[in-house]
N, C-alpha and C positions, 0 to 999 in steps of 0.2 A: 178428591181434594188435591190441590197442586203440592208440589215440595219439591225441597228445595238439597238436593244432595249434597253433603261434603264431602270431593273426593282426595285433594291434598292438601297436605298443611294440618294447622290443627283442625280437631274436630273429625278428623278425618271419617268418613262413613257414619257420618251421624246425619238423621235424614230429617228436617223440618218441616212438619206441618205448615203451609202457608193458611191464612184468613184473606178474603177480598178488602177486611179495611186493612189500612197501612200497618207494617209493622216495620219498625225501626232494627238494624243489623248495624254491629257495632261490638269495639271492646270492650262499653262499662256493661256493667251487671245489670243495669237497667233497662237495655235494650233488649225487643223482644227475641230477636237472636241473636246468642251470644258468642263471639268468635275469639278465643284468647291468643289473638297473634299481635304484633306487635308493631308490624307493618298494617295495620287495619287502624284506624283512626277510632276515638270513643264511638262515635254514632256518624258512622260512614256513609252509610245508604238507607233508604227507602223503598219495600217492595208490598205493591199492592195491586188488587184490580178493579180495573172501572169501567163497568159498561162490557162486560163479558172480558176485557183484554189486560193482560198481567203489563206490568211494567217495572223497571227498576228505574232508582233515581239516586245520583252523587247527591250526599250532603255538604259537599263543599268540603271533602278529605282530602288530608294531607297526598295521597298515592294515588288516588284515584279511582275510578270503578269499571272496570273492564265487561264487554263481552265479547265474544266471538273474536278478541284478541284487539277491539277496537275500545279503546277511551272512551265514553259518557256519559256528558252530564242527565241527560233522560233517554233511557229506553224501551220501548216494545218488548219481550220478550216471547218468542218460539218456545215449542218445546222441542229439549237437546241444546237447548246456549246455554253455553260457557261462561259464568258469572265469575270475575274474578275480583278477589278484594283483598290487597295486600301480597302475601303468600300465599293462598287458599281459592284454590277452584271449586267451585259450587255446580252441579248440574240442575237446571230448571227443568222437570216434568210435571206436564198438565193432568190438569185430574183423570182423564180420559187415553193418556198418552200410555203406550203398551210398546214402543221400540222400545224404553230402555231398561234395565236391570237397576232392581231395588235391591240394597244389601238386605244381607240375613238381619232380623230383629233384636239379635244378640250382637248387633255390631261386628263378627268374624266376617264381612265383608274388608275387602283389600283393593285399595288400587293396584291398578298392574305397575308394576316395577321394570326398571330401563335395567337390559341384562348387558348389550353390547350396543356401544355407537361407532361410528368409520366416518373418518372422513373422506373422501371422495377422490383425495391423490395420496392415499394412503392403501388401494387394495391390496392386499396379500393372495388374491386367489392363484394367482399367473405364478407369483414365487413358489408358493407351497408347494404345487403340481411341476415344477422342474425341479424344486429338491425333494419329493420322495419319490420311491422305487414301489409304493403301495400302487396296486392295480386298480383297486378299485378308486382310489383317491384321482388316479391318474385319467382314469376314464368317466370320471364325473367332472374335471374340469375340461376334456375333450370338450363334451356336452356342453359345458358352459359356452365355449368358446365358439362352438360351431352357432350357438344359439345367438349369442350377441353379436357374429358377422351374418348374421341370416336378417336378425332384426336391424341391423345399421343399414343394409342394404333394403329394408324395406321402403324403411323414415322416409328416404328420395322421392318416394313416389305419393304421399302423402301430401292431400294438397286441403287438408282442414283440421283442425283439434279432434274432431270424434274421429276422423280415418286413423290419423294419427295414433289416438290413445286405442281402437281395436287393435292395431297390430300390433302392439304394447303388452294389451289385455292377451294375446293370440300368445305371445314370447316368452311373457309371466307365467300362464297356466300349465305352459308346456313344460318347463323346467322347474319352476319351483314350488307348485302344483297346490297354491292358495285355496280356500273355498273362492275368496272375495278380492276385486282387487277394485281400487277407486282413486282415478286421477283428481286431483283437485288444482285447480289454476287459478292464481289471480288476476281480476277483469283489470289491465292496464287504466282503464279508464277510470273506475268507481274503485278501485281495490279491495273490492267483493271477491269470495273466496267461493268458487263454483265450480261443484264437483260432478263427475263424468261416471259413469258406470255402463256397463256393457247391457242390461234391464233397457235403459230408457236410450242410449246411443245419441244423447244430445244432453246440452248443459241445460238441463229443465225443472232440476231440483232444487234447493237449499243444501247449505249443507247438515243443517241441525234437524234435517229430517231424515237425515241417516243412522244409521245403528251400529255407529263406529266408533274408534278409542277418541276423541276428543283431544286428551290429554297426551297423547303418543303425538298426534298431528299436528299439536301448539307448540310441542317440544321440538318437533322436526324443523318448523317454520324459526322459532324462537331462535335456537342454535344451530340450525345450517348445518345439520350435520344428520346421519343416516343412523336409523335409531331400530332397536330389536326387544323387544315386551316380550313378556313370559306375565301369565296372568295363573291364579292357584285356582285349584280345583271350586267350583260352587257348593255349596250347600247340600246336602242330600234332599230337605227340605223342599225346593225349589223344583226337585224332575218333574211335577207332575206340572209346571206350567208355561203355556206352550210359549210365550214371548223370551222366556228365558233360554230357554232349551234352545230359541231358532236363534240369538242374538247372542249369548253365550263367548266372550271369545276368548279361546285358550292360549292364543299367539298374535303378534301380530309386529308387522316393518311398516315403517316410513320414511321415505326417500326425498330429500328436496331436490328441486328441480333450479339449482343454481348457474346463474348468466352474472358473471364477476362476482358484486356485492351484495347484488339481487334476489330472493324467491320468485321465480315465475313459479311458481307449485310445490306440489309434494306426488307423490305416488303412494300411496298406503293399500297395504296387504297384510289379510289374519285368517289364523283358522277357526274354525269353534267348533266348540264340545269337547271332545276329549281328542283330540286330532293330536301330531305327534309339534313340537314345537320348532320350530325355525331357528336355523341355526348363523351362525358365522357367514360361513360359504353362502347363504340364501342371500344374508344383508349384503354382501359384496355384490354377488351376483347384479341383484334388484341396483344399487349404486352403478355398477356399470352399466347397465341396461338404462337408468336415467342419464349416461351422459348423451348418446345421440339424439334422445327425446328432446332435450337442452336445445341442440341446435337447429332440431328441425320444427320444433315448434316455436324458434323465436324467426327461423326461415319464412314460416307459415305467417306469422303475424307479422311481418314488415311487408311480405307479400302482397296481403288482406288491409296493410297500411295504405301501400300505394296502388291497389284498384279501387278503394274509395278514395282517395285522391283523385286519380283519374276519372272518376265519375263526377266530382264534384268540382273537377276543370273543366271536361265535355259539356256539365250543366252548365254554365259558366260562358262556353264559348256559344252555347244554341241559345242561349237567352242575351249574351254582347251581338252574336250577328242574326238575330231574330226579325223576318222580315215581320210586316205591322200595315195591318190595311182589311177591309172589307169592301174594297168598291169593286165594282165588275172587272176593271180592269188586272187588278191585284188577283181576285179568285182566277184569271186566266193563268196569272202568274203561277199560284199555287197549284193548276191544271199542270203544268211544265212541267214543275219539278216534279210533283209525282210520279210523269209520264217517264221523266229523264234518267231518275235517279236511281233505279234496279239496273240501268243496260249501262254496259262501258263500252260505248261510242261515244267519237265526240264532241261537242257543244259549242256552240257560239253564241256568244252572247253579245247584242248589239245594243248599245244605249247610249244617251249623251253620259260626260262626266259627272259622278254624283248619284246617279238612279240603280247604283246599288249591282254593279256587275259580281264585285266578289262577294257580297252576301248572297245571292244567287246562287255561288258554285260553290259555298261552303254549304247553303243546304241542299244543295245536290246531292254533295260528299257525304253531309252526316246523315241524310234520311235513305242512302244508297246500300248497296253490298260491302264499299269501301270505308263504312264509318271508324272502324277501328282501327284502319291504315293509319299514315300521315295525310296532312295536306300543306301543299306547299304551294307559294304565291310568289311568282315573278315580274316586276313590270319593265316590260321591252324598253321601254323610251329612256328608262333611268341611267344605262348602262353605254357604254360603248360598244362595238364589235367584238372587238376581243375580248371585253371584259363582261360583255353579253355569254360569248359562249363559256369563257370557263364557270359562269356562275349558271349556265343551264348542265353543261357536260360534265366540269370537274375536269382540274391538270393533275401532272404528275410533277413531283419534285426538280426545280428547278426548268419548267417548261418555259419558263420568260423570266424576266426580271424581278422579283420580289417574289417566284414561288420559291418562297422556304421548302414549304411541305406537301407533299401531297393531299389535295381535298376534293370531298367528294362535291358533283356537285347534284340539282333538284330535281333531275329525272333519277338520279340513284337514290336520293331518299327518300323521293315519293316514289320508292318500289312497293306495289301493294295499296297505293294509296291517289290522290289523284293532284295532280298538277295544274295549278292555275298560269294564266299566261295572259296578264292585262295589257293595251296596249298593240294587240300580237301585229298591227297594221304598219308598226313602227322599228318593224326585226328588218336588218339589213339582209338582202337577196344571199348572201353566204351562209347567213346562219339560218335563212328559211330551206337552203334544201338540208340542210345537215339535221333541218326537225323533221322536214317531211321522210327522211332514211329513217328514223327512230320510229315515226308515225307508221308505218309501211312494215316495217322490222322488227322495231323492238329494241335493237345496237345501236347502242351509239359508242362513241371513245373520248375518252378523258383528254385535255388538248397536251401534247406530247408525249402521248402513251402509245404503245405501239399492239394492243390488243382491247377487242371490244369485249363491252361489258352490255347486259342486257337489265332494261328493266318494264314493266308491265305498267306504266303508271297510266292512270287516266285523263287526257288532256283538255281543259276547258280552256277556251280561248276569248278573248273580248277585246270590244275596239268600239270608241267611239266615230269612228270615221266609215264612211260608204268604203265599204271593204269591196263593192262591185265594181265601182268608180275606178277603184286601185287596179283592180285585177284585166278590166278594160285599155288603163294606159300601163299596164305593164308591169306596175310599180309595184306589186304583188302575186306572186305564184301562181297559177290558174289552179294546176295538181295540188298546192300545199291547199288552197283555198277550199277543193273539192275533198280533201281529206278532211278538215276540219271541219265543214260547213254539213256535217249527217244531221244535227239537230240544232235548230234555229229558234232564237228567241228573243223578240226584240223589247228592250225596257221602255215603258214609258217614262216621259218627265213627270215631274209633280204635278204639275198643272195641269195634266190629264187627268188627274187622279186626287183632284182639289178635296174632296169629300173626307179623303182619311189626315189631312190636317190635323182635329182634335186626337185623335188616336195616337200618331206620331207625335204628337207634343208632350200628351202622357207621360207615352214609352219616354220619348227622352229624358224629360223632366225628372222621371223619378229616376233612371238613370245615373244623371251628374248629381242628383241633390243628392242618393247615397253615396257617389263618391267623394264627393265634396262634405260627407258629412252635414248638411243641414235637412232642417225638417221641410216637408215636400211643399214646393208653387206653386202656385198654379196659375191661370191666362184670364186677366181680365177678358167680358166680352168685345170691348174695344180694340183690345191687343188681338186675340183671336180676327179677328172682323181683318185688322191690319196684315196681319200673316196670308188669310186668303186672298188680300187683294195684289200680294204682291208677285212676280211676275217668276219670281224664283229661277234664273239663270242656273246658279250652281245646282238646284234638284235636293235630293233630300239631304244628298252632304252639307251646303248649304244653311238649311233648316235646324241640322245637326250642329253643326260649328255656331249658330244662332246660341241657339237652345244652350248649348253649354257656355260660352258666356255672359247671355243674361244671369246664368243661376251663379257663374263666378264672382259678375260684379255687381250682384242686387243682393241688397240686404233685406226689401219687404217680401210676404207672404203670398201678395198678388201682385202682378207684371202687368205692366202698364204699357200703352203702346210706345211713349215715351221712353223705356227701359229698352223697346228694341233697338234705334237706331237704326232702322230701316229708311234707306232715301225711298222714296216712290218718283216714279216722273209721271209728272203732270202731263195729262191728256197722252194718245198715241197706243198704240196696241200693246196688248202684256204682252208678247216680244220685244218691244222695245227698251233696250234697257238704258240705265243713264249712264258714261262713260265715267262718274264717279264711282258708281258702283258692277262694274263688270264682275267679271268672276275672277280675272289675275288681280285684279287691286285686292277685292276682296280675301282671295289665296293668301295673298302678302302681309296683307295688314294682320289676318289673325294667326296665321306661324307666326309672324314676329310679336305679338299679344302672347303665343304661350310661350312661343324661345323666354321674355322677361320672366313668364308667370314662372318658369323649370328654371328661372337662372342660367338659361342657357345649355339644360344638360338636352345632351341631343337623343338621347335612347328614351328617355321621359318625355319628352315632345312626339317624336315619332309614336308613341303609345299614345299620347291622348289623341294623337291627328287620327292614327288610326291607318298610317302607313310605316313602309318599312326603311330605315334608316339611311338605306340607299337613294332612296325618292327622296330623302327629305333632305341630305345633301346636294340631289340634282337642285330641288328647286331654290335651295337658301343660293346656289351657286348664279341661279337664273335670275333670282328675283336679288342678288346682292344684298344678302342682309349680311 
């Protein structure tokens, strides 16, 4: 049969029978148990079971109905929760449940009693031990001491909660020589209280499935403060049965684990059976002993904060630069990268504007050896000379006019990482040998610095233009060319690759309709029909800038061809296109569409275009918006 233990307040050790149909808990006499405290409402709660599972339930009391230290109005009930109502903790054991201790029948059961508490910039242990002359007193705070700079020095190397709390468990046992010792941490997230034990070496438990003080561990969490039980001997009655005998606890500390105003935890340690009881010195100890635990396990979880960030910006960037295709042409494409992306040699990438040069090299980058590096994106054309090299090389303080500061520049931070270079047809003959020395080397120099610096990045290069053409009249490096040109890969336009249309419209589609917040488009067959007949100059940029304006400025569910805005020319080859709609008009017109849509903020433009802030001043400069 379940029951229902009193272990403070009134009633104290008084044990109720529970029944599966409801019984009312409450101050009047009426109720089927009776609680005479004062902070307990007449008929407080409700506790019953249905369907094999116990539950409790607030009757709409004045204080409330606690368990496990948590407020509510209906709950499940384990066994080992902590029911509380008013003043008065209850312990709920199942008819079958054998962790915990049932007092003697004559009521000479006792809760354990709080002997000492400490607050945590209050230790005396360090005083004591430089004013006595006692040797032995002197050489047990040695031992402390040696013990807490062994365990601070451990924490550093802890890079999880369970590593963490063994070497905790390792410092604890050695000094103050517990049977049992059990971290208990709250889940930031859910603020579940999930305890750690050296048995299981992972947080895989409850905690109400433990066979520990309860009432010691609420008091620690409750009052922020480090806490020392002394519990009286059991019963003679009781030795011959073995749950007691193994659970038994004659001692026991609880430590919180405080960051400011906060519990991140407790640490709780006890002895049992007749073991000798814990003293002062121990609770200090264990209090010191949780203040490094403090910092390296909120180290550990800011830690464990920002690599799942990280992971869920990487998912983020593989699904924003995701190429999207199944036609033959595309599976060659996906042949490339594959081929490409283990080796760090360099790559060229050849396509008109639009066919996706840098989604290419970022999945080069992220399906490569280099994924966890940086990656960094330059485009040659945006730039001047000078103002090319210091944003490939990095100046030093005061190297020309407006260096304030010294800055690094994109071969030093894509150290470890791999370097994009769009455009590279477009790098002035100066600053192409000063790449082919870095390509060659590895060195380059900051511009006004007078010592090289190395860095290992990997460079992809791209260009719309016959980069042979170039290198024939001159106009390009023969050696930088042959340096770069190890792996060759030329993009198709769309209209080679007419078939993944519906695909890419998809992807996009749902794309902006999540960013844009509405529910997803989709393409009439007449709009679709219209898209492939069109002759697509700009390529899937193009298609892309399309695609996110239809979904900006339509309000219905299906897109019409009419909703593109698409000229076609009448008769003449898909090369041919109409000079109303070239690809600079087209450039023009939609920068200047999002410049109004951002109000003109230029770092929110350059994001949704999907270049970098640099380009997108070249061209408001070129197209005079």
């Amino acid at each position: 049969m379940a029951k229902l233990i009193v272990q403070t307040g009134a009633n104290a050790g008084t044990v109720f029978e529970l029944t599966e149909a409801p019984m009312t808990i409450g101050r009047e006499h009426d109720c089927d148990i009776h609680i005479p405290d004062e902070k307990v409402s007449r008929c407080h709660a409700r506790i019953g079971c249905r369907d094999g599972q116990w539950s409790v339930t607030d009757l709409d009391s004045r204080n409330g109905t606690y368990v496990n230290g948590e407020r509510t109005k209906e709950r499940q009930l384990a066994p080992g929760d902590d029911v509380v109502l008013g003043q008065v903790h209850a312990l709920f054991v199942a008819e079958d449940d054998t962790t915990h201790d049932l007092p003697p029948e004559d009521g000479s059961w006792v809760q354990p009693t709080i002997a000492e508490t400490v607050v945590s910039d209050r230790i005396e242990l360090l005083s004591r031990g430089r004013l006595t002359h006692d040797r032995e007193q002197l050489e047990h705070t040695n031992e402390a001491l040696i013990t807490l700079f062994r365990y601070s020095n451990s924490t550093g190397q802890a890079r999880s909660a369970p590593l963490l709390f063994e070497e905790l468990d390792r410092a604890v046992k050695d000094a103050i020589l517990p049977d049992r010792m059990v971290a208990i941490v709250v889940d930031p997230e859910t603020g579940e209280q999930r305890p750690w034990f050296r048995d299981a070496s992972a947080f895989d438990k409850k905690l109400s499935e433990l066979p520990v003080s309860r009432s010691i561990i609420d008091f620690a969490f409750r009052e922020q403060v480090s806490v020392l039980s002394h519990a009286p001997a059991r019963d003679e009655r009781f030795q011959n049965s073995p749950s007691i005998q193994i659970n038994r606890i004659a001692t026991a500390m609880c430590v919180p684990l405080r960051l400011g105003d906060s519990v991140m935890g407790v640490v709780y340690t006890d002895r049992l059976g007749d073991a000798q009881p814990f003293t002062r010195t121990d609770l200090e100890l264990l209090t010191a002993l949780a203040m490094p635990t403090v910092v390296a396990l909120h180290t550990i979880r800011a830690t464990e904060a920002l690599h799942r960030e990280r992971q869920v910006l990487e998912k983020e960037v593989r699904g924003q630069y995701a190429i999207v295709g199944e036609s033959a042409r595309i599976k060659e494409l996906f042949d490339f990268i594959d081929s490409a992306a283990p080796l760090d040699t360099g790559v060229l990438l050849i396509g008109k504007s639009g066919t996706g040069k840098e989604l290419v090299s970022r999945a080069i980058h992220y399906t490569g050896n280099r994924a966890k590096g940086p990656f960094e994106a330059v485009n040659c054309a945006a730039l001047t000379e000078s103002l090319l090299e210091s944003e490939l090389f990095g100046h030093v303080k005061g190297a020309f006019t407006g260096a304030h500061e010294s800055r690094a520049g994109r071969f030093e931070l894509a150290h470890h990482g791999t370097l994009f270079l769009d455009e590279i047809a477009e790098m002035p003959p100066t600053s192409q040998s000063k790449l082919l020395r870095v390509l060659e080397t590895g060195d380059f120099r900051r511009v006004g610095d007078v010592r090289d610096r190395t860095s290992n990045a990997r460079v992809i290069a791209a260009t719309n233009q016959d980069i042979e053409e170039l290198v024939r009249e001159g106009r390009f490096r023969q050696d930088l060319y042959y340096r770069l040109n190890v792996l060759t890969c030329h993009l198709p336009p769309l209209r080679e690759h007419i078939e993944d249309m519906g695909l890419l419209c998809d992807h996009f589609l749902e794309m902006f309709c999540r960013k844009c917040g509405k529910s997803r488009m989709e393409l009439s067959e007449a709009a679709m029909e219209r898209l492939r007949e069109h002759p697509w100059p700009g390529n899937v940029r193009e298609l892309r800038n399309l695609i996110e304006r239809v979904v900006v400025l339509t309000n219905r569910q299906v897109i019409e061809p009419d909703d593109l805005h698409l000229e076609l020319q009448s008769g003449g080859g898909a090369d041919e296109v109409s000079p109303l709609t070239s690809l600079q008009d087209m450039e023009r017109d939609h920068i200047q569409r999002v410049l109004e849509h951002t109000g003109g903020n230029k770092k929110e433009t350059a994001g949704i275009l999907g270049i970098d802030r640099s380009t997108l001043y070249a061209k408001i400069k070129t197209y005079q918006l």
